[in-house]
BAROFI-118615 format. One record per residue: y, x, z of N, C-alpha, C in turn; residue in one letter. Coordinates in steps of 0.2 Angstrom, whole numbers, plus 5000, padded with zeros to 4 digits. Atoms other than C-alpha are relative to their C-alpha. Layout:
// BAROFI-118615
YXZYXZYXZA;...
// end
This chain:
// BAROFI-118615
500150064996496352214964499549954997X;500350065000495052094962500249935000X;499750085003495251914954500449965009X;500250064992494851834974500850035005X;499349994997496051944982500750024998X;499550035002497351934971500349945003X;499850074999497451734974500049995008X;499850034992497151754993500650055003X;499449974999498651884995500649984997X;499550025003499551784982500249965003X;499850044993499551624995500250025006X;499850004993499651715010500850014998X;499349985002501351785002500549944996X;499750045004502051654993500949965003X;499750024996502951545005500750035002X;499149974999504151675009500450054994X;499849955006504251774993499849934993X;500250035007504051644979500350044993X;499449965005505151734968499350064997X;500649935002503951914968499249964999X;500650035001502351784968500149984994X;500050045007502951714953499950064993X;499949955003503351874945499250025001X;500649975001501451934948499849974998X;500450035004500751794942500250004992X;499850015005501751794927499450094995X;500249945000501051984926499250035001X;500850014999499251944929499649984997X;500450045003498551834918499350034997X;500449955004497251974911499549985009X;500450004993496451954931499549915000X;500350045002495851794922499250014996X;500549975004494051844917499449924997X;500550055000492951664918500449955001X;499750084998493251484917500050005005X;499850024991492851464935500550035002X;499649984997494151564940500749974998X;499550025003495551474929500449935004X;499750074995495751314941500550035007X;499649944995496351444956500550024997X;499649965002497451544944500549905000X;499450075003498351354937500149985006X;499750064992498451264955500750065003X;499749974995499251424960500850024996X;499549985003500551454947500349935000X;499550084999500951244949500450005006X;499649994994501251274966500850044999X;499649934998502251434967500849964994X;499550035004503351354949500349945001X;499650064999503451174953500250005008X;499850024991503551164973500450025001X;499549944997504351314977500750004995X;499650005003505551334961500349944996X;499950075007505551184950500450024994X;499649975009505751324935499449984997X;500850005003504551214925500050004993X;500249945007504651274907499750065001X;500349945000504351444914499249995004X;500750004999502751394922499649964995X;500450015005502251294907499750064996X;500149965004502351434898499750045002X;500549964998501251534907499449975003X;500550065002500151384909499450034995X;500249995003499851394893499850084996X;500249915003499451604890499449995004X;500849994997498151574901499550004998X;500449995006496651624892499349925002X;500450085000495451444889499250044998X;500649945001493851564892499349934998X;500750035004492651494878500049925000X;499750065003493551344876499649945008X;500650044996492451264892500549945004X;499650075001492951084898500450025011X;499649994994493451164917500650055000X;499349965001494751274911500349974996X;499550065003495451154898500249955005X;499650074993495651014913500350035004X;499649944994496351164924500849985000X;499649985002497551194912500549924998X;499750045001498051034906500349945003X;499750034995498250944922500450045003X;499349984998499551074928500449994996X;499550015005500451074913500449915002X;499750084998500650884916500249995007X;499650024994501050894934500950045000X;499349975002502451014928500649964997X;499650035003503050914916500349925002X;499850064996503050754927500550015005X;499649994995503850844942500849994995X;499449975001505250884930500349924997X;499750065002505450694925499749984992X;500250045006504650664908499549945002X;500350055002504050504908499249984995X;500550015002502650534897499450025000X;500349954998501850654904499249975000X;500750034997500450544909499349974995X;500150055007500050464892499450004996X;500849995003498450554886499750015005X;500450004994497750584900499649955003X;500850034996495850544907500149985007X;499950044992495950414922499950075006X;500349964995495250554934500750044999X;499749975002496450664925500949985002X;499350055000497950534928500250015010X;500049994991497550524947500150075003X;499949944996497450714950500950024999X;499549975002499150744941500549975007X;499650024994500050604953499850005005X;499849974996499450664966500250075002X;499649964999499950844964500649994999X;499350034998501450774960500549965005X;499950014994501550684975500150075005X;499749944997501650854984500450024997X;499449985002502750924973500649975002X;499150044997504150794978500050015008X;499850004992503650804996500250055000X;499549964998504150984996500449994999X;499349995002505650964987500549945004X;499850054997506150814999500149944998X;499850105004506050664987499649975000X;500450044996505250564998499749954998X;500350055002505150414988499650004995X;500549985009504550494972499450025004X;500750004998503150564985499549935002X;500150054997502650414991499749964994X;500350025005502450314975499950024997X;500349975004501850444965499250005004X;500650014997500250444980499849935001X;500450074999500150264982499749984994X;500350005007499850264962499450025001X;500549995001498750374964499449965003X;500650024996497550314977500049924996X;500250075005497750134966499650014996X;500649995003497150214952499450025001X;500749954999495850314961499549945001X;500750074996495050124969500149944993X;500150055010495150054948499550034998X;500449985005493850164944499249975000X;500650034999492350094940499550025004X;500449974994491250224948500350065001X;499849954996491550344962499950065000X;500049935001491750524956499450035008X;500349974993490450614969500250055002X;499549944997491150764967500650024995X;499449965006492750824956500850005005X;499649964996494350904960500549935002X;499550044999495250734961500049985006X;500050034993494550724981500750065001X;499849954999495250884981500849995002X;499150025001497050844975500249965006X;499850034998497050684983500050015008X;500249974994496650785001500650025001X;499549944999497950904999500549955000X;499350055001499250764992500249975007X;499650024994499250675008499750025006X;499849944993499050805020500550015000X;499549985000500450865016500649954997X;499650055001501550705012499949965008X;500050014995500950645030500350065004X;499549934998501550835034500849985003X;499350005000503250785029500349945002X;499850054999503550625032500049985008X;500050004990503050675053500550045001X;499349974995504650765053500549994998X;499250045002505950635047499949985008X;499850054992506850585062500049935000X;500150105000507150415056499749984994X;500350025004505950325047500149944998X;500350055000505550165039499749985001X;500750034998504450035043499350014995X;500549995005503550075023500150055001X;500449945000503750255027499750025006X;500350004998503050245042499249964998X;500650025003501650145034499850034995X;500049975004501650275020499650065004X;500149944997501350415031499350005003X;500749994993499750345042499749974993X;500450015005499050285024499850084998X;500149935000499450465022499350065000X;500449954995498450545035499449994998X;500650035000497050425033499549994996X;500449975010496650455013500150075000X;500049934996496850635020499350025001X;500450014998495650615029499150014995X;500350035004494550525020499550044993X;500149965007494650645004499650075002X;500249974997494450785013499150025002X;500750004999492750745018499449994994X;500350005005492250715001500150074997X;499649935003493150884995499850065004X;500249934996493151005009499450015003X;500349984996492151075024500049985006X;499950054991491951035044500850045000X;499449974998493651165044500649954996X;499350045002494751035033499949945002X;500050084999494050865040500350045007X;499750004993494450945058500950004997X;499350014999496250965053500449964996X;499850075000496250825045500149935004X;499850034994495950735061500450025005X;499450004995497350825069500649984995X;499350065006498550755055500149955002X;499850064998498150605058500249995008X;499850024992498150605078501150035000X;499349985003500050695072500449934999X;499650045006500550545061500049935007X;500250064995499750405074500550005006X;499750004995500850495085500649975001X;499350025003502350475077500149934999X;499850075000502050295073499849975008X;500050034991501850245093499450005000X;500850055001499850215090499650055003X;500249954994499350315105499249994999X;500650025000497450245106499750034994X;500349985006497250295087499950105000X;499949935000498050475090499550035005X;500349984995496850515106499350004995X;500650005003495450465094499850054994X;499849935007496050585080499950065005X;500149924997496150725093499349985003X;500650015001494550695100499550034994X;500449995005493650685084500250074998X;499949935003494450855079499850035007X;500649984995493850925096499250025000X;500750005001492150875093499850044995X;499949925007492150955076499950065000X;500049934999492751105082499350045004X;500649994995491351105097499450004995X;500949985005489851085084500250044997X;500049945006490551205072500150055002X;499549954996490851345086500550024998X;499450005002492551335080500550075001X;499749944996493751505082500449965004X;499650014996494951505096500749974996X;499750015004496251465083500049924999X;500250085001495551295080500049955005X;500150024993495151255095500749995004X;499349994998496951295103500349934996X;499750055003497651165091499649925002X;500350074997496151035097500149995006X;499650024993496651035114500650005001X;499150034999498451045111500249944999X;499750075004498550885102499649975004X;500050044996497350805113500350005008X;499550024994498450845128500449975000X;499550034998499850795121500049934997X;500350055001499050635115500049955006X;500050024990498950595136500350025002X;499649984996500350645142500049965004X;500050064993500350485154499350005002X;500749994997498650545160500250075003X;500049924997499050695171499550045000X;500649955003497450775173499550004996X;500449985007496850745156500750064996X;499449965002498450815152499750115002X;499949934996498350965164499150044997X;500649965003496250985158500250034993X;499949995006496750995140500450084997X;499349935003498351105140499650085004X;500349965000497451215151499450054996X;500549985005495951235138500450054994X;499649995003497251255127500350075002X;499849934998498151405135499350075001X;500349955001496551485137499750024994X;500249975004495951475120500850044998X;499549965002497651555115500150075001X;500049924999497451715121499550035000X;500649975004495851745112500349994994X;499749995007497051705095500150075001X;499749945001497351865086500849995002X;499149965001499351935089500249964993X;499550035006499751895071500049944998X;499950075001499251725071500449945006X;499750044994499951665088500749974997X;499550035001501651625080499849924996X;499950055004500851485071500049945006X;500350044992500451405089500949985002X;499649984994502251425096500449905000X;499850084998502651225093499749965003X;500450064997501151145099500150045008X;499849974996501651275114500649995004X;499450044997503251215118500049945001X;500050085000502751045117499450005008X;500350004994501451085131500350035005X;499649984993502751175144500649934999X;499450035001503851045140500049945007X;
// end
């Protein structure tokens, strides 16, 4: 198996097998042939040991076997910002201590996703406010490095979590549309039209959740649009007319044009992907 599909069969699986994904990565590390490929390997074995397991010695320790191909400065930073997000998620305090400003923001914000999965709301929450602090201390603005990256994934996925607490507070509901909207934001420095589009459905999600109807119509919209210039698959599409339907629920026939786009792009989805639809689904017969 090949380094790429390795890492893209190791994600699709992970989620429900952490356990067996751990165990190959542990059993891989030789599928490491080039620095560029070393940031893949480290993001995936922080995920799978800190998120999923919170076994974080045994991920250090496999951290560090990871071969540091010719000593070069994107495999050392790979390796030494997961090791630090391991060591932070587990509680050391120090963790932080040598670390390169860029280097300090990337680590609290993957440790910001590490507590949102684990449910430790709060620890997500100011580990990402930190971050996004320090990121707007820096003297100059990174144009590209992986800290857009981090901080994309961080609050996508702490807006994720924080859209399906039943009761909020007022700073986590104000936690969660800072969320979305450094998301966003990041995203567009980091990703491609395919990650700002479903960053604009985050947000119209989060805008939902805080009553800010006018914002969230705007969010689905803009991911709409997106889709439409980038001939979007059906896929894509389905989830941009779902959210802008149910964005207008108090608008009947924008409702009823929406949801219907929406039902047609769905049955151009492949089969094995339609269960990922089955909520924004229910929310549109509802």
């Amino acid at each position: 198996m090949s380094f790429d599909d390795f890492i893209k069969t190791a994600w699709a699986d992970h989620g429900d097998q952490p356990l067996v994904v751990a165990d190959r990565l542990s059993s891989s590390c030789h599928l490491v042939q080039a620095a560029s490929q070393v940031p893949a390997f480290a993001r995936l074995i922080t995920h799978v040991y800190g998120e999923h397991l919170a076994n974080w010695d045994a991920g250090i320790s496999l951290l560090k076997s990871l071969p540091c191909i010719d000593k070069e400065l994107i495999a050392q930073s790979a390796i030494t910002v997961s090791i630090a997000t391991l060591r932070y998620g587990s509680g050391e305090v120090d963790a932080l201590a040598s670390l390169l400003p860029l280097d300090k923001i990337t680590v609290l914000a993957n440790a910001s996703s590490l507590f949102a999965a684990q449910q430790k709301g709060t620890f997500a929450i100011e580990s990402y406010a930190e971050a996004l602090a320090a990121y707007a201390q820096l003297d100059i603005e990174p144009k590209q490095a992986p800290v857009h990256r981090a901080l994309a994934v961080a609050g996508s996925n702490l807006a994720g979590t924080l859209e399906e607490q039943s009761l909020r507070s007022d700073a986590e509901t104000a936690a969660m549309l800072l969320a979305a909207q450094s998301a966003l934001k990041f995203w567009k420095l980091a990703g491609t039209w395919l990650e700002t589009e479903r960053a604009e459905y985050r947000l119209c999600r989060s805008a939902l959740q805080a009553g800010l109807r006018d914002e969230a119509v705007q969010a689905a919209q803009r991911c709409l649009d997106i889709c439409t210039q980038n001939n979007a698959p059906a896929f894509e599409l389905f989830f941009a007319h779902a959210v802008l339907a149910i964005s207008q629920k108090d608008l009947a026939d924008t409702f009823e044009k929406h949801r219907a786009a929406a039902i047609a792009c769905l049955e151009q989805v492949p089969l094995d992907e339609q269960h990922w639809c089955e909520a924004e689904l229910k929310e549109l017969n509802q």
